[in-house]
VOGU-3710 file (C-alpha; in Angstrom, 3 decimals, decimal comma):
1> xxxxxxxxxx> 12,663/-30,909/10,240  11,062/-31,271/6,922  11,011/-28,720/3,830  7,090/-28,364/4,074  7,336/-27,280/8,186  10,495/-25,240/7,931  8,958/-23,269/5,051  5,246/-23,154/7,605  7,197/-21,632/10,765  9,114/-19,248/8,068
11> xxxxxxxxxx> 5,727/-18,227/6,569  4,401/-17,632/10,228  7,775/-15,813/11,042  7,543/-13,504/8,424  3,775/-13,308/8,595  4,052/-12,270/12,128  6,936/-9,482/11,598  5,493/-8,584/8,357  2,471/-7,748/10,033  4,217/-6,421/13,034
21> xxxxxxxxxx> 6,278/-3,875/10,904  2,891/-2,574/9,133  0,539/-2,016/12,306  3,413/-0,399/14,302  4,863/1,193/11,501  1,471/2,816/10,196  0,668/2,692/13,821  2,703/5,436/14,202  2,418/7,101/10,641  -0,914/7,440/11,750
31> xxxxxxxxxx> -0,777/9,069/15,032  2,062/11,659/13,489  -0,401/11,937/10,908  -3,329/13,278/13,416  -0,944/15,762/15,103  0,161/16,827/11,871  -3,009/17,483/10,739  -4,469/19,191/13,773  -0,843/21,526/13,564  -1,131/22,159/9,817
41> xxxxxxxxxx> -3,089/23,724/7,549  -5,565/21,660/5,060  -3,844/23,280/1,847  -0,229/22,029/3,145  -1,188/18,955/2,649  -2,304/19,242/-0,462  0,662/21,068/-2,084  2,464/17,564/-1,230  -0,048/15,722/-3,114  0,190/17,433/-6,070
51> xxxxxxxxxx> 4,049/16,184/-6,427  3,076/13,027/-5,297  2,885/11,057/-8,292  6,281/12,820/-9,964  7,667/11,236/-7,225  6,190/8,025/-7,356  6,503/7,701/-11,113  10,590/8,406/-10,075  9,950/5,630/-8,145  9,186/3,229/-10,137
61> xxxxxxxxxx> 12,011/3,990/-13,045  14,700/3,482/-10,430  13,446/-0,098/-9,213  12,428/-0,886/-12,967  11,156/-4,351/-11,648  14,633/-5,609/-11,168  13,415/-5,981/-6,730  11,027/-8,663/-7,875  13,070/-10,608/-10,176  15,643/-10,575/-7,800
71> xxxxxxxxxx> 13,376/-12,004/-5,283  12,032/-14,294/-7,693  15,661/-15,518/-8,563  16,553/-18,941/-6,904  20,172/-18,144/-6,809  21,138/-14,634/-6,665  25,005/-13,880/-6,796  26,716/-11,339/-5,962  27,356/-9,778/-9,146  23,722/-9,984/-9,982
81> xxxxxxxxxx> 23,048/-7,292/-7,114  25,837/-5,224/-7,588  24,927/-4,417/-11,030  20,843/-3,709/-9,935  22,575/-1,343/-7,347  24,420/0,706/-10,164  21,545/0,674/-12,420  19,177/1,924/-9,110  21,523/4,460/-8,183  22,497/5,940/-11,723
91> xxxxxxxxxx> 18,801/6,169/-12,328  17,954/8,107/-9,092  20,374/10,862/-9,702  19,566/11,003/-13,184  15,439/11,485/-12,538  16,858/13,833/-9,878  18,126/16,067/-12,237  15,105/15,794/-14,460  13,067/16,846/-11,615  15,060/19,552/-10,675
101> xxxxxxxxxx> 15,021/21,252/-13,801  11,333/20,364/-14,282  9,894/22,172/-11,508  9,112/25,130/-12,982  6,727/23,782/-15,489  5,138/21,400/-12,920  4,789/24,517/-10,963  2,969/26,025/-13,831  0,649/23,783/-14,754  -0,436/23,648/-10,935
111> xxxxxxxxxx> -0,770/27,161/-11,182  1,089/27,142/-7,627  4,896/28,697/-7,337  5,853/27,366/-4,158  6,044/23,606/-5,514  9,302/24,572/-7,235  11,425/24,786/-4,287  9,276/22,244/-2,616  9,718/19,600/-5,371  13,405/20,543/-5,567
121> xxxxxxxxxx> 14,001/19,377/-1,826  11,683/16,231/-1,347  13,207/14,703/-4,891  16,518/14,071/-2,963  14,501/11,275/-1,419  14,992/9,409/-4,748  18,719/9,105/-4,354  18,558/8,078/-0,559  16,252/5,306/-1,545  18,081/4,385/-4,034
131> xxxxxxxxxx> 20,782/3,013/-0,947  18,433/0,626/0,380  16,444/-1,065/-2,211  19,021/-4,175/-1,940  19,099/-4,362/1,328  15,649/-4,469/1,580  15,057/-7,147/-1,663  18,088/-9,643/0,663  16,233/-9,006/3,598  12,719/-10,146/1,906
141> xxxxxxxxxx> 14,189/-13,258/0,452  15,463/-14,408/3,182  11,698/-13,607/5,086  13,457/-11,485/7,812  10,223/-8,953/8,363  11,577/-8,890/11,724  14,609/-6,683/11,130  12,861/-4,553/8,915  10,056/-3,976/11,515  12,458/-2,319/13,860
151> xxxxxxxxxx> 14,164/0,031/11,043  10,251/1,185/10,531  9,729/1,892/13,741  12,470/3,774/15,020  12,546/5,874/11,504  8,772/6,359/11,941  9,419/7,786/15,198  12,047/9,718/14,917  11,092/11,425/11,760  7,732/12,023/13,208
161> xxxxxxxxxx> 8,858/13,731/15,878  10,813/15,902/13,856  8,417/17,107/11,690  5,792/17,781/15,048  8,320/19,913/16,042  8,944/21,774/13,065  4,855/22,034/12,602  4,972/23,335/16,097  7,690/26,226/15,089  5,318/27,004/12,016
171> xxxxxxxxxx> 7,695/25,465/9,330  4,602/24,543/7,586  4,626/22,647/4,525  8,291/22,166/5,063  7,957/19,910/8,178  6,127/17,420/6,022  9,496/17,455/3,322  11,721/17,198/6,032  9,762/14,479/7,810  9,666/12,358/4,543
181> xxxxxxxxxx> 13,694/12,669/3,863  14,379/12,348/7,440  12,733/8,871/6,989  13,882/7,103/4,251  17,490/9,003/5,174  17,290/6,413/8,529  15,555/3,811/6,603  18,607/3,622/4,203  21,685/4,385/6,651  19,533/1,199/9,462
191> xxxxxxxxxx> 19,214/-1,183/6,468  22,550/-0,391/5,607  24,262/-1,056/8,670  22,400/-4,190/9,252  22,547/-6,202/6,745  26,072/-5,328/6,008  26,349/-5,709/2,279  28,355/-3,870/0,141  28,482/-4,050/-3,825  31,424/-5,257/-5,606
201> xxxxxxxxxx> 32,880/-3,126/-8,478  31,216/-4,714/-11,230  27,882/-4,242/-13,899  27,381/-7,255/-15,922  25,331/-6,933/-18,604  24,237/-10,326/-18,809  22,551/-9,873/-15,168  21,336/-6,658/-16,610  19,750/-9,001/-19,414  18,378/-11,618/-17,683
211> xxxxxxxxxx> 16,600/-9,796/-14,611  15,261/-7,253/-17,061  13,912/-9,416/-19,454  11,323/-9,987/-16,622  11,160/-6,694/-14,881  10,955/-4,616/-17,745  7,571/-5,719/-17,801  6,742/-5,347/-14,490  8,120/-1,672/-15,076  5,667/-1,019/-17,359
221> xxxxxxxxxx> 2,594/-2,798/-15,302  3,980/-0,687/-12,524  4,295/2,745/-14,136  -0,053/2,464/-15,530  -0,235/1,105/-11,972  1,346/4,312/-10,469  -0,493/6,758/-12,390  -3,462/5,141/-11,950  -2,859/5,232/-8,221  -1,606/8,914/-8,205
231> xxxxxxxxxx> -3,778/10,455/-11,168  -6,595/11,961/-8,915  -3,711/13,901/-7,204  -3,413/15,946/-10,654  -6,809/16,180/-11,363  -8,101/17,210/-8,097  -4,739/19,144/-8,165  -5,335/20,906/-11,579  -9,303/21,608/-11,631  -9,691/22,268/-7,896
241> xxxxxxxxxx> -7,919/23,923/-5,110  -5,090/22,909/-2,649  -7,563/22,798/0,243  -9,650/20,275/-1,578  -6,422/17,755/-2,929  -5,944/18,569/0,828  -9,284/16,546/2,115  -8,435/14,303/-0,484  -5,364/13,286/0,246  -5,767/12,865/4,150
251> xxxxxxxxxx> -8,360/10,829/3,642  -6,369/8,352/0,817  -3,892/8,150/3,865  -6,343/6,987/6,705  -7,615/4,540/4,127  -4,748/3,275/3,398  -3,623/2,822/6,793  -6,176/-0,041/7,235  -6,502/-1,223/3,576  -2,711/-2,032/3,366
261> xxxxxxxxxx> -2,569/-2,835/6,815  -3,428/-6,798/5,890  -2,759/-7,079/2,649  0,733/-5,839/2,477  1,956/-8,286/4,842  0,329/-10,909/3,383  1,537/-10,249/0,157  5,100/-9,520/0,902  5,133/-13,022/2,504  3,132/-15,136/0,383
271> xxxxxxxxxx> 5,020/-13,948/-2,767  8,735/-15,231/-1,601  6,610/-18,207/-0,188  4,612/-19,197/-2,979  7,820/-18,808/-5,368  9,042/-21,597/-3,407  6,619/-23,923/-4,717  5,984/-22,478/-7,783  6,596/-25,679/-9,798  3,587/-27,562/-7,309
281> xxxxxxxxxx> 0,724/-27,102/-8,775  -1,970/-28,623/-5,814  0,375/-26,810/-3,038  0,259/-23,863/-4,714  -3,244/-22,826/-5,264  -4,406/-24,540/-1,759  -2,033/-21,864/-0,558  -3,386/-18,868/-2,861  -6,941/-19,828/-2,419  -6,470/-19,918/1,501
291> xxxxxxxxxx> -4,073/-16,409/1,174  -7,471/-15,277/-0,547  -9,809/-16,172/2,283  -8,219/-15,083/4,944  -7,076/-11,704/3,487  -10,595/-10,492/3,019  -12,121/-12,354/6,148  -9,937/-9,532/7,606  -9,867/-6,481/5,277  -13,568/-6,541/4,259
301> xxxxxxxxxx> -14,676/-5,519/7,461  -12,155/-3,292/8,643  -12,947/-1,169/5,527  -16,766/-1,295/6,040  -16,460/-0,808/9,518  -14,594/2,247/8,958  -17,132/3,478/6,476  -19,583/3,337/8,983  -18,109/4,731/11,782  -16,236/7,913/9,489
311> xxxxxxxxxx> -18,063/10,727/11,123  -17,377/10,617/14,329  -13,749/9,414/13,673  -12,762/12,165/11,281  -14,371/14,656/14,511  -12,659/13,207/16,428  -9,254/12,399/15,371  -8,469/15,521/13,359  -10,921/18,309/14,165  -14,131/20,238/12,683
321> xxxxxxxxxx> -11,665/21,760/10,072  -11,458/18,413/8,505  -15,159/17,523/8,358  -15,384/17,953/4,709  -13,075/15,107/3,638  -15,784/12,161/5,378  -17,256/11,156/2,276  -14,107/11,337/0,406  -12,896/8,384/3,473  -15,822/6,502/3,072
331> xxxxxxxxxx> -16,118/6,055/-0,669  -12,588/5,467/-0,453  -12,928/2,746/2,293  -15,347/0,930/-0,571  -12,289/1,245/-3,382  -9,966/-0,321/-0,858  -11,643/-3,050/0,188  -10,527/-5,379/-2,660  -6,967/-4,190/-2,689  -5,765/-7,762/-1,211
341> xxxxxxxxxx> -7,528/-9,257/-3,916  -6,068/-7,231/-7,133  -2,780/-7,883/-4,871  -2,727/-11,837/-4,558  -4,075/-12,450/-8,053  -1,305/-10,305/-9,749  1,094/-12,489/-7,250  0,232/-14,810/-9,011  1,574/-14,166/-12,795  4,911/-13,247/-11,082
351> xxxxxxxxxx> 5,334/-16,352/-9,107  4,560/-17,948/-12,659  7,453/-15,533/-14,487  4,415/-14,209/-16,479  5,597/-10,314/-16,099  3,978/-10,375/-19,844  0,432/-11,150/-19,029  0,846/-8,964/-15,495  1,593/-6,097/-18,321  -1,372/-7,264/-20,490
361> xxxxxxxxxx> -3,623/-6,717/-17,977  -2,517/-3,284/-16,609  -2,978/-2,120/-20,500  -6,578/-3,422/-19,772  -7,251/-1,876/-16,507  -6,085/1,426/-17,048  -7,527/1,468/-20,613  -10,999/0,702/-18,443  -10,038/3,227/-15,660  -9,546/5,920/-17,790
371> xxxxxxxxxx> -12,657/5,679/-20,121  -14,519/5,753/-16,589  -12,503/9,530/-15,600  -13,257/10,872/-19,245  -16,726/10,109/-18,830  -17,038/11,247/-14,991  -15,233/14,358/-15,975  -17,774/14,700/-19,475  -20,761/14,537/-17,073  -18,842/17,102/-14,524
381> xxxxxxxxxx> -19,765/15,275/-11,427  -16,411/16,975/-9,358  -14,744/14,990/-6,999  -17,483/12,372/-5,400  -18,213/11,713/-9,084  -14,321/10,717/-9,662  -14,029/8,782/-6,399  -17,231/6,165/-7,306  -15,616/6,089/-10,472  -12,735/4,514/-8,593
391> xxxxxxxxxx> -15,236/2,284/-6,394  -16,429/1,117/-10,038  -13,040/0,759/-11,736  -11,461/-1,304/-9,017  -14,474/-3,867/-9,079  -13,909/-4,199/-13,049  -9,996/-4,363/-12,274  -10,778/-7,616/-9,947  -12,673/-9,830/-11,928  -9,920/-8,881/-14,804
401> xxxxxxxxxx> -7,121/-9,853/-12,511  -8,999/-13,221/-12,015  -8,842/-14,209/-15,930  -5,193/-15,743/-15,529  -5,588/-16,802/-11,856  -7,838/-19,385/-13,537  -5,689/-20,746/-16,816  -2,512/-20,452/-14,502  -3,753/-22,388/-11,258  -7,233/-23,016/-11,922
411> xxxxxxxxxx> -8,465/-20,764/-9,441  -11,501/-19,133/-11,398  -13,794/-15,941/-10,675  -16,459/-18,716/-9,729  -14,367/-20,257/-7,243  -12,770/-16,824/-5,645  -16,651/-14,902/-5,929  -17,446/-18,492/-3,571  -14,924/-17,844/-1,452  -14,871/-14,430/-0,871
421> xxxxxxxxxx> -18,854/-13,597/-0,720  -19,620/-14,769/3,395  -16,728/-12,183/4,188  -18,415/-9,648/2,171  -22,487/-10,300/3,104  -20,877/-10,379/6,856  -19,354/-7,417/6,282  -21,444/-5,196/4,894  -24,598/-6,854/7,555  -22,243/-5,876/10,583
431> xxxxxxxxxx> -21,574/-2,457/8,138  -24,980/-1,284/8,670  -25,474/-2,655/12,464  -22,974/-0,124/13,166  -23,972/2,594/11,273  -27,863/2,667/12,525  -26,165/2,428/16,255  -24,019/5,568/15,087  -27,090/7,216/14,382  -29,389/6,386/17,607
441> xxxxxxxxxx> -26,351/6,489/19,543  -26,327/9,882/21,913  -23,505/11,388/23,541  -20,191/12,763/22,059  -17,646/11,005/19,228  -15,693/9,225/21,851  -18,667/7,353/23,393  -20,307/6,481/19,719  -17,120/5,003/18,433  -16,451/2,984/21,762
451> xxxxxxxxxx> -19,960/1,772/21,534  -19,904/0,668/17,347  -16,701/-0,779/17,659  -18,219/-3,141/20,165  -21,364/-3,663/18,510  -18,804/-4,377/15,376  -16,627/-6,854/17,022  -18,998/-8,782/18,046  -21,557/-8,826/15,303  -18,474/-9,902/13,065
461> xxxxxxxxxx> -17,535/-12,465/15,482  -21,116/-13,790/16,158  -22,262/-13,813/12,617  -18,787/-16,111/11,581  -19,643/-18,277/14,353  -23,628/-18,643/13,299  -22,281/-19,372/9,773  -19,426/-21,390/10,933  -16,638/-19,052/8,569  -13,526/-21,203/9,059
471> xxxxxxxxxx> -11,510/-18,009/8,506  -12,383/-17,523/12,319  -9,810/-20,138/13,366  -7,792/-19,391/10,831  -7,364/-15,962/12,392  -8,006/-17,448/15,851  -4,465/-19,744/15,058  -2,638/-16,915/13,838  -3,502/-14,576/16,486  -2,327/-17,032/19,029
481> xxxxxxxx> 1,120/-17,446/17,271  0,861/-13,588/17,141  0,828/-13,962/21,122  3,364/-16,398/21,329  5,922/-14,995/19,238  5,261/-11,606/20,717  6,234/-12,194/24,497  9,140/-14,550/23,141
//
């Protein structure tokens, strides 16, 4: 078998667990996340986001870019993990502590005492994470989705049905820390026990060096990137209530359920796979450009599609009591829809080992982003104001990710906007087919969602077919592997 096939039915491997891993594993966040929500109170919700990006910012110190490089290296050794497994743990424990003793003042500024116990608890997930991060970078060089998929899924389950049970029993707030240490707890101890590695007792510095020489950058990308991500959670969480971070927030998740749904996967597999040929320049951007494609043939009109059809959903799903967070969903949906394509481009500049330009550009973005809050916040245009702010920032983000995409591979703005625009005037045509039905549609939420997702399906399908979109048996190929693989 040649190098160019094995590294196809590896791509489609991975592809297919990848993807496999995120729709059952969300699959399932999901459907925890709709009991929870119908069990809970709005506000509990929201006291979780307004930790969320302490957390996440944790997050990112511990990993300090050194997963990428790893999975960027072409020959990791030994010692070269053992000493990123020091450095990850050391750094947990040590934000831990931080953390700990922080919580007061983080409860202060929220003007909300019951975050200091709450933070206390949920930042032990730092150090449990802190277990698996190698096992997880080993696992994603070698492409194996597939063992990952099942450590989702039975962690996804069993710490869901935890927490249902302890929302049940009126826990509260509390069944949503326990259901995120819970979690990652099995997460850690399954990747643990299956991929068997253990580190040796030695930190070289020179590993240190070299790996973060190149993810010290991506540290820094990643840490703008994360309070970018997480900075509405403060705002909302500082100028409005609990309840309202509370709309907010459930409606970032259900977003992000079907935003991340596609371009995760694809990313986590094309950036191990396009490493491999990062020296071949033709091979390498017919693969990005057709990455590019097909990512937004799919996401563009799940997120439109689930714009138009937010009302009776929201109803539906999670009750009246959650009515108020629809137009937070839908102006989210808009934001998310080119989060594949900020994804793949920034792929891009790592494949290359250009963690200095992937820095450069954060600087740029979040210098953009944030003169876009100040002025939302001048004008006092509360929370809808802040969320098309978003819509608007991640549009400028794009067509700044696209600069190097072109003097790296060649792949200009021109080229992707030519690639990417049928997906988008499809989506948004089929967008407002469904939304008009919605509205002359009678009869309850059940029968108007069964009745625009057909209309959506195949106004989708029959537009790509009238237009001849070769995404269609693109998907079409990959759906049948999908098939395959699935009753092997």
């Amino acid at each position: 078998m040649s190098e160019s096939s094995n590294l196809r039915q590896k791509t489609a491997s991975g592809l297919f667990w990848s993807f496999s891993d995120l729709i059952a594993n969300q699959g399932i966040q999901f459907l925890i996340q709709v009991v929870l929500a119908r069990l809970l109170l709005v506000e509990d919700f929201g006291l979780i986001g307004m930790i969320t990006i302490f957390i996440a910012i944790s997050t990112s110190f511990i990993d300090s870019g050194f997963s990428q490089a790893l999975i960027r290296e072409q020959e990791a050794k030994q010692e070269d993990f053992s000493t990123v497994f020091y450095f990850n743990l050391a750094m947990a424990c040590g934000l831990y502590v931080i953390l700990f003793f922080s919580a007061p003042f983080i409860s202060g500024f929220f003007k909300e005492p019951r975050l200091i116990a709450i933070l206390r608890v949920l930042s032990l997930v730092l150090i449990i994470n802190s277990f698996g991060i190698i096992q997880r970078v080993m696992l994603v060089r070698r492409i194996d989705f597939k063992t990952q998929t099942k450590i989702s899924i039975i962690a996804s389950i069993s710490s869901g049905a935890v927490a249902i049970v302890l929302a049940y029993f009126g826990f509260g707030v509390w069944s949503l820390v326990i259901r995120t240490l819970t979690m990652q707890f099995l997460v850690a101890f399954l990747l643990s026990i299956s991929n068997k590695w253990k580190p040796s007792p030695v930190f070289s510095l020179h590993s240190f060096k070299r790996l973060f020489r190149f993810g010290s950058r991506l540290l820094a990308s990643g840490l703008l990137n994360t309070i970018y991500m997480n900075l509405y959670y403060v705002i909302i969480g500082k100028f409005f209530s609990a309840t309202d971070l509370g709309y907010f927030s459930n409606g970032k998740k259900l977003e992000e359920v079907a935003s991340h749904a596609v371009s995760t996967s694809l990313q986590r597999v094309s950036y191990p796979v396009l490493s491999s040929m990062q020296n071949e320049e033709s091979r390498l951007r017919a693969g990005f450009a057709k990455i590019i494609r097909t990512s937004t043939y799919l996401n563009f009109p799940v997120m439109v599609f689930l714009a138009a059809i937010a009302g009776p959903l929201i109803d539906l799903l999670f009750g009246a009591k959650w009515l108020p967070s629809i137009p937070y969903f839908q102006i989210l949906c808009f934001a998310g829809m080119l989060f594949p394509l900020h994804a793949i481009n920034l792929n891009i500049l790592q494949v290359k080992g250009r963690s200095d330009l992937f820095l450069k550009l954060e600087i740029i973005k979040k210098a953009s982003f944030t003169a876009i809050i100040v002025i939302v916040l001048l004008l006092k245009l509360g929370i809808i104001g802040l969320l098309w702010g978003s819509v608007l920032s991640s549009y400028i983000s794009y067509f700044i990710n696209t600069i190097y995409s072109k003097k790296l591979i060649s792949y200009s703005i021109k080229d992707q906007i030519k690639d990417i625009l049928p997906s988008f005037l499809l989506s948004f045509t089929m967008g407002a087919i469904v939304y008009i039905t919605g509205i002359l549609m009678p009869g309850g939420d059940l029968i108007k969602l069964l009745v625009q997702t057909l209309v959506g399906f195949t106004t989708y399908i029959g537009l790509s077919k009238l237009f001849k979109i070769k995404e269609l048996d693109v998907v079409k190929d990959l759906a049948l592997s999908f098939a395959k693989k699935a009753k092997r």
